[in-house]
N, C-alpha and C positions, 0 to 999 in steps of 0.2 A: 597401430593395428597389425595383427601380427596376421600373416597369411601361408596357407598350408601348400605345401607341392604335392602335384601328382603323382601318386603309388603309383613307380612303374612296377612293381612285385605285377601287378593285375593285366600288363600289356602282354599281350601275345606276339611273339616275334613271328617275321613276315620271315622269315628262313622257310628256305623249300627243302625237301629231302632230297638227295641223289638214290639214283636207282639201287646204288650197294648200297644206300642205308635202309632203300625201302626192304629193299631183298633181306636184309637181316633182320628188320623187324619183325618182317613176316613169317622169317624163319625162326624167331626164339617167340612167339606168335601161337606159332603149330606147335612149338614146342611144350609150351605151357597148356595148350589145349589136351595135349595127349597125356601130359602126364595127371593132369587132371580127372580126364577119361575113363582114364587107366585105372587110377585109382578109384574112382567112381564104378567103375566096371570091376574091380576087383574086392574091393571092400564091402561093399554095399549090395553088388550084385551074386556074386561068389565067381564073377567068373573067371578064367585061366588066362594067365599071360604068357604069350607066347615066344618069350624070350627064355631061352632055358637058364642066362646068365641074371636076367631079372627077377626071375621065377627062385633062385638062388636065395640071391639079396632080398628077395619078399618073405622068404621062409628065415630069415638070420634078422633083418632088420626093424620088418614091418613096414605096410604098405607106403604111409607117410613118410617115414625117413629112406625108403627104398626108392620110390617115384622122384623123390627132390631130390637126390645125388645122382640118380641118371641122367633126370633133363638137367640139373646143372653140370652134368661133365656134358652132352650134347651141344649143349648152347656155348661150353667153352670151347669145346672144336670147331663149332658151326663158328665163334669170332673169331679162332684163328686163322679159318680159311677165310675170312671175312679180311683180315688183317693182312693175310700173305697175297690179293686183289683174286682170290679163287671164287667171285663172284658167281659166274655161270655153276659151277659144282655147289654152292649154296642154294640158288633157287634151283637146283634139279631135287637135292635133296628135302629142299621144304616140299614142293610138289609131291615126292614120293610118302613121306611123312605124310600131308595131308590125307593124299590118296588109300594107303595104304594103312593108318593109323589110327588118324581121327574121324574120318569117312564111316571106315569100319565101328571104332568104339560109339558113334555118334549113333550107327543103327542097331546096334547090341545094344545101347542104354533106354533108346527109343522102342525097342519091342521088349525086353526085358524086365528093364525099369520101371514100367505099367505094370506087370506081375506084381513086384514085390509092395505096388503099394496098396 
């Protein structure tokens, strides 16, 4: 009689995060939330970003490939300071991102984003 093992594929590993890995999660996190946002706020809503160097690459690339080579060079900075143990300068800058980013794009789509539907 032939008998089956247990799919460990299905096990969840009991590994806990360390704080610099939570901190960077959170930070490529924020990161993907804004550029989401962003794009959402820009495409959809018409509204202006206020990056003059993003605002560039939006006008040459288009919103989608503009937004995804931002946050991907962001989040590859944000793991090199990750990498080099610049942990505290990672969670300032997710905080400020959030604050400053997604805070904002979250209340432009939430009063805006009702208009346009």
């Amino acid at each position: 009689m032939m008998t089956m093992a247990p799919v460990r594929a299905l096990q969840i590993s009991s590994r806990r995060f360390s704080w610099p890995e939570v901190i960077l999660l959170a930070f490529v996190t924020v990161q993907v939330l804004d550029g989401v946002m962003s794009y959402v706020g820009v495409h959809q809503i018409g509204w202006m970003e206020g990056n003059p160097l993003v605002e560039w690459y939006l006008s040459v690339l288009g919103p989608a490939l503009a937004f995804t080579l931002v946050k991907l060079f962001a989040v590859a900075c944000g793991s090199l300071l990750y990498f080099k143990a610049r942990h505290g300068t990672v969670a300032v800058l997710t905080v400020f991102y959030l604050a400053f980013a997604v805070v904002p794009w979250a209340r432009v789509i939430h009063v805006y984003g009702d208009a346009i539907r």
